[in-house]
N, C-alpha and C positions, 0 to 999 in steps of 0.2 A: 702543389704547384707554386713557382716563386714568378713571382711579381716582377716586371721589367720597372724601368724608368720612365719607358714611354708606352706604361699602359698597359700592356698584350702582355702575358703569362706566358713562361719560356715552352718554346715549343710549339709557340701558337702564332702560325701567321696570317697576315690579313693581304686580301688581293689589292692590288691596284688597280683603278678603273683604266687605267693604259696601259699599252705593250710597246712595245722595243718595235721602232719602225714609223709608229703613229705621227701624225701632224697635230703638235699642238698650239691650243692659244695660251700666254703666262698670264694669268687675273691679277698677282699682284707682287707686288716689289720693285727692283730698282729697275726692273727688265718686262715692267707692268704693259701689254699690248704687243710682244714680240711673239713672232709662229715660230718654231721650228720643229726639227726632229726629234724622237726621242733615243737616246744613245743607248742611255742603261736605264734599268731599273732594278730598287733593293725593295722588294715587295715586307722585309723586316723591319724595317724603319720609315718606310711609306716616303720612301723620295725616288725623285728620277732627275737622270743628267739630259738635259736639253740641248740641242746644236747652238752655237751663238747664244747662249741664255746663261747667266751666273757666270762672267769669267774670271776668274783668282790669277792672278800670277805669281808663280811658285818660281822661286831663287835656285837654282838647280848647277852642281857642280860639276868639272868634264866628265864623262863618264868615254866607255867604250863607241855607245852608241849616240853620244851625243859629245863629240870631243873639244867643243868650244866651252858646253856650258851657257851662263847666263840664265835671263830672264826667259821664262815660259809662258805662253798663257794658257789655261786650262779650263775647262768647265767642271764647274762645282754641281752638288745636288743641292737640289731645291727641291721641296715639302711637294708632295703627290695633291696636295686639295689646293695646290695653286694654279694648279694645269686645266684647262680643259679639251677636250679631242675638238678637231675640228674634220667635218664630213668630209670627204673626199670629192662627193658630187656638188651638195650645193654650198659648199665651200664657206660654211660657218659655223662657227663652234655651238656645239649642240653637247645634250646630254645621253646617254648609252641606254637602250632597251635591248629584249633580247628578242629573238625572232625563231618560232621552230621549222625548220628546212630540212624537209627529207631526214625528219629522226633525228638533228641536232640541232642544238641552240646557239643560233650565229649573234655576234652585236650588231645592232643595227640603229640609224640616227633615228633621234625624237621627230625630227621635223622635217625630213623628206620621207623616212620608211626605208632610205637604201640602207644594204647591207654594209656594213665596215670589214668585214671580214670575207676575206672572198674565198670561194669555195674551190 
């Protein structure tokens, strides 16, 4: 097996504790304390792209679909161990357990018990 840069042996990937859709809280950087959505995730490189969170703006030239050009703003990825979920019910960022329901294993928050994953 060959050795990545960041860690993980090719071939070999690692989950991220969030998914595409989730609310979360940013713990740290320039965007330290902001919620939003989560857009994307690269479960290979352990980052996610946040709503409102890490914005770049990219220099962009006319295109077809964009015929003026100009200035863009965009959301960058940010490092997966910055994020944390936030519950949906009691509406603060908690950490993930998992719960067995009827033969599978749902997430569920630390600190109320509700389910995150809805059935």
């Amino acid at each position: 097996m060959i050795q990545r840069k960041n860690g993980l042996h090719e071939g070999v990937q690692r989950k991220v504790h969030v998914r595409k859709g989730d609310t979360v809280l940013v713990l740290a950087g320039k965007s330290a304390g902001k919620r939003g959505k989560v857009i994307q995730v690269y479960p290979a490189t352990q980052r996610v792209i946040v709503e409102g969170v890490n914005v770049a703006k990219r220099h962009s030239r006319p295109t077809r679909s964009l015929p003026q050009g100009g200035i863009v703003e965009k959301e960058a990825p940010i490092a997966g161990s910055n994020v944390m979920l936030v519950c949906g019910k009691c509406n603060q960022p908690t950490r993930v357990s998992k719960k067995l329901v009827e033969q599978k294993y749902y997430r569920a928050c630390k600190k109320c018990g509700e389910l995150i994953d809805k059935q």
